[in-house]
LOTORDREN-266383 format. One line per field, with one value per residue (C-alpha): z, y, x; residue in one letter. Coordinates in Angstrom, 1 decimal, padded with zeros to 4 digits. Each point is the difference from the previous one (the first is absolute). Last residue first. Layout:
LOTORDREN-266383
w: Z_...
v: Y_...
u: X_...
residuo: a_...
This chain:
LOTORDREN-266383
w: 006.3_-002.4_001.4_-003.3_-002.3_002.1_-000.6_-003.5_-000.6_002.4_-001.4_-003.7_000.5_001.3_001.1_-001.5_002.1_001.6_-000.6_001.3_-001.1_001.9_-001.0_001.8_-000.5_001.2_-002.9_001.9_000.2_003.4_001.1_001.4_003.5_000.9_000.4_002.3_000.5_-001.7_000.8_-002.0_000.6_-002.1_-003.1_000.7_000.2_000.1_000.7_000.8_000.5_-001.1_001.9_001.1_001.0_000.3_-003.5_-001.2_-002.9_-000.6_000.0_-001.1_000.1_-000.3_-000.6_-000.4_-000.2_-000.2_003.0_001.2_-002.2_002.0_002.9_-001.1_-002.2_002.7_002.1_-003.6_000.3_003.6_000.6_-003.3_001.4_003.7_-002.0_-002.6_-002.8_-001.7_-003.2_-002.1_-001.0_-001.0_-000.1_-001.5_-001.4_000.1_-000.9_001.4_-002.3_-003.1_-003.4_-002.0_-003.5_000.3_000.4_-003.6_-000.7_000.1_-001.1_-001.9_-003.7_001.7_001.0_003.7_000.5_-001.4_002.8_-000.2_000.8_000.5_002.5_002.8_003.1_-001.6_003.3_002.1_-000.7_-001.0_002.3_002.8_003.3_000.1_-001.2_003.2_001.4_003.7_002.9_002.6_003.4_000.7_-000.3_-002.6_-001.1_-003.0_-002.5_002.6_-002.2_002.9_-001.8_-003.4_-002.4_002.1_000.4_-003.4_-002.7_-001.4_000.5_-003.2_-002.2_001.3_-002.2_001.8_001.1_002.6_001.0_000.4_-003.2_000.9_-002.9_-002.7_000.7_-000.4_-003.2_-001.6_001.6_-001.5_-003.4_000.0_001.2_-003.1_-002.1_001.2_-000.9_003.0_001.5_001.7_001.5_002.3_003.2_000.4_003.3_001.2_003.1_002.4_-001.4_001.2_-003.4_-001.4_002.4_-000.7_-003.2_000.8_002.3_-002.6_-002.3_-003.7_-001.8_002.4_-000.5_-003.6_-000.6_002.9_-001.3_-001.7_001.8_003.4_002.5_003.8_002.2_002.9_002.7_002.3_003.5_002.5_002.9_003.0_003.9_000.7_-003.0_001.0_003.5_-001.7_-002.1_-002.9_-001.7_-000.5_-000.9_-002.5_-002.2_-000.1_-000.3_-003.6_-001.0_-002.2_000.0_-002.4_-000.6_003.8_001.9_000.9_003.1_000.3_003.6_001.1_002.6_001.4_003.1_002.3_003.6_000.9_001.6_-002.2_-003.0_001.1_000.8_-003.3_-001.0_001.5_-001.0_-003.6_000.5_001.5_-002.4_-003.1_001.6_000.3_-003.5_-001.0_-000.8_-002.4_-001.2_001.0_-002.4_001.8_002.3_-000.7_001.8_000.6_002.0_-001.6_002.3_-001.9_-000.1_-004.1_-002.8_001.0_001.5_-003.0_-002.3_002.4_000.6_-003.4_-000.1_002.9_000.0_002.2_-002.8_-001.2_000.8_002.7_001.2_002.6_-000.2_002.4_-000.8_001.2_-001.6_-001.6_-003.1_-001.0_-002.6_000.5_001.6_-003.0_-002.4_001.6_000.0_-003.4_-000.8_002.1_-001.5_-003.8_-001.6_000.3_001.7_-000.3_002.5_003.2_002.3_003.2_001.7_003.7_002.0_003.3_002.2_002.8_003.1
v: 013.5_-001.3_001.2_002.3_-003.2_-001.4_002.8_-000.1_-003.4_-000.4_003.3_-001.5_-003.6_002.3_-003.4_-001.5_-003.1_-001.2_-002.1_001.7_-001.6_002.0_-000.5_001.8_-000.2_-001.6_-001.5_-003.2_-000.2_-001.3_-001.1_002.9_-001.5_-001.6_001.6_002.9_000.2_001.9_-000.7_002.3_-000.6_002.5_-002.3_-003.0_000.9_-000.9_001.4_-001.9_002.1_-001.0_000.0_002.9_002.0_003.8_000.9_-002.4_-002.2_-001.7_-003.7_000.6_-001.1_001.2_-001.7_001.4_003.8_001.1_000.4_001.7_002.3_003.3_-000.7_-002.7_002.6_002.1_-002.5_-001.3_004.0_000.4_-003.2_000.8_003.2_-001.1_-003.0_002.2_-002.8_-001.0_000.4_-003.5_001.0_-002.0_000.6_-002.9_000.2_-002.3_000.1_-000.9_002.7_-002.0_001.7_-003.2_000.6_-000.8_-003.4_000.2_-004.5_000.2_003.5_-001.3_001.3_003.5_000.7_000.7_-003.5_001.6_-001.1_-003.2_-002.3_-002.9_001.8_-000.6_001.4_003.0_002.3_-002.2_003.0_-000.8_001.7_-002.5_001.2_-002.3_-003.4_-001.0_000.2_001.1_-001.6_001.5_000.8_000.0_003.3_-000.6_-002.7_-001.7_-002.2_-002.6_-002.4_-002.9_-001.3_000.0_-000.3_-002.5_-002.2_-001.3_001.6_-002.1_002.0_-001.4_000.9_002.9_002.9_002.0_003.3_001.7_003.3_003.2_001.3_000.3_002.4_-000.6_-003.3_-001.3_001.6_-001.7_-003.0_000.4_000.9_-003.6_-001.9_001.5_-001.0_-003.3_-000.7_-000.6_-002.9_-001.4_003.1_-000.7_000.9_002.8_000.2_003.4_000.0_002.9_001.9_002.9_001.7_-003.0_-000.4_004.2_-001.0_-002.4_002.4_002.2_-001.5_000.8_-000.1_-002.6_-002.4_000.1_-000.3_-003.4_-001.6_-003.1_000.6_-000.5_002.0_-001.7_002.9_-001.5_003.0_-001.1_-001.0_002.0_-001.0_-000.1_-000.3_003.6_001.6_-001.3_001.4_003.0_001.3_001.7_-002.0_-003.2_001.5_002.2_-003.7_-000.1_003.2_000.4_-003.6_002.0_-002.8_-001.0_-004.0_-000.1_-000.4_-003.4_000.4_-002.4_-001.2_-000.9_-002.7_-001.6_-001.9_001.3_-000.1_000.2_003.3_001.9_-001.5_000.9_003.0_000.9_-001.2_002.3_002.8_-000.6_-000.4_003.4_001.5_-001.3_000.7_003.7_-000.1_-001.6_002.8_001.7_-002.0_-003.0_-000.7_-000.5_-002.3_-003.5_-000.3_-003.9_-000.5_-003.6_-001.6_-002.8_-003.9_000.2_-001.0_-000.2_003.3_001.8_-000.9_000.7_003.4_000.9_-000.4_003.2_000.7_003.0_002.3_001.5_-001.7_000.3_-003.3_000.4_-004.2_-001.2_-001.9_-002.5_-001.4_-003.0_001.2_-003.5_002.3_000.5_003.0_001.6_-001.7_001.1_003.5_-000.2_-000.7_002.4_002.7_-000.5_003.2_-000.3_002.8_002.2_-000.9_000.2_-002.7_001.9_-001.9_-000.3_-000.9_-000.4_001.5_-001.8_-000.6
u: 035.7_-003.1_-003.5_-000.5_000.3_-003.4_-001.6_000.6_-000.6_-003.3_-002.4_001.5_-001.7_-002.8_-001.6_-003.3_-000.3_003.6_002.7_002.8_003.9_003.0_003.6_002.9_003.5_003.5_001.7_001.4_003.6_000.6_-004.3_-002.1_-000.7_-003.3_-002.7_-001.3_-003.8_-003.2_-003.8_-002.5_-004.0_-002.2_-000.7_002.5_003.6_004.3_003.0_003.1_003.1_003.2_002.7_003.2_-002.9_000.7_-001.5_-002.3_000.6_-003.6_-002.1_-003.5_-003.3_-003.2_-003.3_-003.7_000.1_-003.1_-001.7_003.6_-000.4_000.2_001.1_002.6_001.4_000.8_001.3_001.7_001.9_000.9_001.7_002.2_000.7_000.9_002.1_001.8_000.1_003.4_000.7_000.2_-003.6_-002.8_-003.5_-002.7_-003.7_-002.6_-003.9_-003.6_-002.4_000.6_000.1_-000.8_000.6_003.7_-001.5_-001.0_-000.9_004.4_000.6_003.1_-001.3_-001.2_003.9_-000.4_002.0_003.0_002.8_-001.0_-003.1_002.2_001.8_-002.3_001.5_-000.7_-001.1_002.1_002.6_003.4_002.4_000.3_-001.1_-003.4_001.9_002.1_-004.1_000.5_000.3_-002.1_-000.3_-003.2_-002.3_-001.8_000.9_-002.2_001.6_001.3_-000.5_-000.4_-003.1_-001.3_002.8_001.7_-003.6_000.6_-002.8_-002.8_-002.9_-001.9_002.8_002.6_001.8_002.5_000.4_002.5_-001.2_002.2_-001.2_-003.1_-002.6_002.6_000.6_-003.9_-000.1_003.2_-001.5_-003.2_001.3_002.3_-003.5_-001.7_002.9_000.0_-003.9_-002.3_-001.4_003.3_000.5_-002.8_001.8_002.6_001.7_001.7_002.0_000.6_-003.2_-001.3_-000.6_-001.4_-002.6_-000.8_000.0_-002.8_-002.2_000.2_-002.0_-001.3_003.8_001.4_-002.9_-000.2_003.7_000.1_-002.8_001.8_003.5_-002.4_002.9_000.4_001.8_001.9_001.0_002.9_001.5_-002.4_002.1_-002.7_-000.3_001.9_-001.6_-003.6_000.3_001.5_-002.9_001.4_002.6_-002.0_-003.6_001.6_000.2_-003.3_-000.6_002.3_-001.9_-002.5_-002.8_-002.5_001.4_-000.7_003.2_001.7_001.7_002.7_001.6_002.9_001.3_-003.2_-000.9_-003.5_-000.3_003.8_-000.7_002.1_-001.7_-003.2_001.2_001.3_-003.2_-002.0_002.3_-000.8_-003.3_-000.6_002.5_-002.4_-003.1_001.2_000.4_-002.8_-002.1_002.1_003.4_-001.1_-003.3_-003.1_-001.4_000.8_003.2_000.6_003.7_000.8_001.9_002.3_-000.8_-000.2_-002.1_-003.3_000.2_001.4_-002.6_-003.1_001.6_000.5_-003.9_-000.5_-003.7_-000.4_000.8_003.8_002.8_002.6_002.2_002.7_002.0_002.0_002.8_001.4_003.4_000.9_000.8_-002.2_-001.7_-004.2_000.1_002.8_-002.7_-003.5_001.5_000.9_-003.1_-001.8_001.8_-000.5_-000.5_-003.9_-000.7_002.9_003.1_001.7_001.3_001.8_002.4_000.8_003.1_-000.2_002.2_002.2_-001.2
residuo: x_x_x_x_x_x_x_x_x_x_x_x_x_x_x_x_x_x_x_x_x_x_x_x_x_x_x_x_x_x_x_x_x_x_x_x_x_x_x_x_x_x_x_x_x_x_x_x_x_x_x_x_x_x_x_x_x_x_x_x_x_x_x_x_x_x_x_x_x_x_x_x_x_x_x_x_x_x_x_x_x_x_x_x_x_x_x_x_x_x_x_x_x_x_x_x_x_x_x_x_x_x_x_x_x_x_x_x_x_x_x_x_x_x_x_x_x_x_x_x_x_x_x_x_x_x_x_x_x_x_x_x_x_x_x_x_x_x_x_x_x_x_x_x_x_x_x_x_x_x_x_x_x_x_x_x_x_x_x_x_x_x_x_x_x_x_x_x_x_x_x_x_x_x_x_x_x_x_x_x_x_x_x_x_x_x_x_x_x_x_x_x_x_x_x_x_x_x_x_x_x_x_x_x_x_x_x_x_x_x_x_x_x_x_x_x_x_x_x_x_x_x_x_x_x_x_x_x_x_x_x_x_x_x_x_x_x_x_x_x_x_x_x_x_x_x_x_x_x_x_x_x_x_x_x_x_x_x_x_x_x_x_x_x_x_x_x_x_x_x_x_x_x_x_x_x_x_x_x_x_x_x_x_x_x_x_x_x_x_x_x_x_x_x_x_x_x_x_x_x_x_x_x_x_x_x_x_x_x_x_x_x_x_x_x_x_x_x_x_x_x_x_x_x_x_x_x_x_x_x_x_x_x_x_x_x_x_x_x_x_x_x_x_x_x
C-alpha cells in the first residue's frame, strides 16, 4: 500500500484553521480525507461545523493538546486507521490533523519519524501554519508557542489581512521571513486557498528522496525576499510599526561554502550540535558539496531527528557549494558558522 499522505494544520487560536479546513473539505477535490482534530475541553464546536459539512472521519481528541498528553493518543489513532484502511473498513487517501491553536507542532511531526509502524504507513507531506495578520505582532511577541508554528512552517498563510493597514501587513511579512525563510507565504480570505497550496507540497522529507527547491542554492539569500523594504530598512524612518523592535527568540541563519565538507567531520560536528540543542533547533535543511560524492547531498532536521541522502547529480557548470538554512530558538548563530567552516575538506 502506498503511503498516506498527512498534513499538519497549525495555527494561534483564532488564526483561522477551522475555516480553512471546512473549505478544502468542503471542495469537490474529490478526495477523502480524514480529518485528526485536537482542541482543548470536552466540548468540541469545530466539530459540529465540520461534521455537517462533509462525509469525512472525524478522529475527536478531546483530552489534552497533542504534543503532551496526547501524544501517544495521536500514534494510537493513527495506526488504527492505517488499519482500517488496510483492512478495507474505512476509505480515505490523506489525512489532516488539526492541532490545538496551543500547540508546538515539532512532536507532532516527531511522531512520524520515530516510531516505525507509523513511518512505514505515513508520508508526513507538510506543516500549514495559519497567521491572524490582525493579532499576529501581539501574539508572536507574548507566545512562543506561535513562533514556534512559524518556525516549522512549510507554508505560511496570513488571514485577516484585510483588517489591517498595508504597511502593517508589509512589517509582518518582513518579520515572519526573518524567523523561516524557507516558508512560502501568501495572503488567504476566509480560507480560500486552491487545494495545490495545501496538499502534495511535499515541504516536509525527512528522509525521502527529495527534490530540492532550484531556488535554495542560489546566492541571494531568502532572508530579503522582500525587496521593497530595501537594503536600509534599519533606518528608524522604514521601521515599519518598529519590527526591528522585536528581538525574537525563533530565528534563521544560513552557511554557505563552495568548499567541500569532510563527511566524518561534518557527521561529527551537527551530532554534536544535535545533543546539545537539539530542543531548539526547529527546521534544518540543507543541500552540500561533500567530498567523495560526485552528487549533492540532501540534509535535512527537526529538533534532534537528522535524515541525510544523496541527490541528484551536480548539474555541467553548476557552481558546486553548500548552503544550509537552521531555524532554531536562541541558537549560537556564531557556535554553528564556525564549526560548521572548520568541517570544510
Amino acid at each position: 500500500m502506498s503511503l498516506i499522505p498527512a498534513t499538519i494544520l497549525t495555527g494561534f487560536l483564532g488564526s483561522g484553521k477551522t475555516t480553512l479546513l471546512k473549505r478544502v473539505l468542503s471542495e469537490a477535490h474529490g478526495q477523502k480525507i480524514a480529518v485528526i482534530e485536537n482542541e482543548f475541553g470536552e466540548e468540541n464546536i469545530d466539530n459540529d461545523i465540520l461534521v455537517t459539512d462533509s462525509k469525512e472521519q472525524i478522529v475527536q481528541m478531546s483530552n489534552g493538546c497533542i504534543c503532551c498528553t496526547i501524544r501517544e493518543d495521536l500514534r494510537a489513532t493513527l495506526t488504527d486507521l492505517a488499519a482500517k484502511k488496510r483492512k478495507g473498513e474505512l476509505d480515505f487517501d490523506r489525512i489532516v490533523i488539526e492541532t490545538t491553536g496551543l500547540a508546538d507542532p515539532g512532536p507532532v511531526a516527531q511522531t512520524f519519524f520515530m516510531d516505525d509502524e507509523i513511518a512505514e504507513s505515513y508520508l508526513l507531506d507538510s506543516i500549514l501554519t495559519l497567521v491572524d495578520a490582525k493579532h499576529a505582532g501581539q501574539q508572536l511577541d507574548d507566545r512562543q508557542e506561535a513562533r514556534r508554528q512559524v518556525g516549522f512552517a512549510d507554508q505560511i498563510f496570513l488571514s485577516k489581512t484585510d483588517l489591517v493597514a498595508k504597511d502593517e501587513t508589509d512589517a509582518l511579512i518582513h518579520r515572519l521571513k526573518h524567523m523561516n525563510p524557507r516558508a512560502p507565504l501568501q495572503a488567504v480570505h476566509f480560507g480560500e486557498v486552491p487545494l495545490k497550496d495545501v496538499f502534495d507540497l511535499r515541504g516536509f522529507n525527512l528522509n525521502a528522496k527529495l527534490d530540492i527547491d532550484p531556488d535554495f542554492l542560489k546566492a541571494d539569500d531568502h532572508e530579503h525576499h522582500d525587496h521593497d523594504h530595501g537594503e536600509h530598512c534599519d533606518h528608524p524612518s522604514h521601521a515599519h510599526g518598529h519590527h526591528h523592535a522585536h528581538d525574537d527568540d525563533v530565528k534563521s541563519f544560513v552557511f554557505r561554502s563552495n568548499r567541500p565538507f569532510n563527511p566524518a567531520k561534518l557527521e561529527d560536528f551537527l551530532g554534536t550540535m544535535v545533543n546539545v540543542y537539539g530542543p531548539r533547533m526547529l527546521r534544518y535543511k540543507g543541500v552540500l558539496r561533500v567530498q567523495g560524492f560526485d552528487k549533492k547531498v540532501i540534509f535535512q532536521g527537526v529538533h534532534q531527528l537528522m535524515g541525510s541522502d544523496v541527490g541528484p547529480l551536480w548539474a555541467a557548470g553548476e557552481t558546486r557549494g553548500s548552503k544550509m538554512v537552521f531555524i532554531g530558538i536562541d541558537l549560537p548563530k556564531d557556535v554553528f558558522l564556525q564549526g560548521l567552516e572548520q568541517c570544510l575538506a
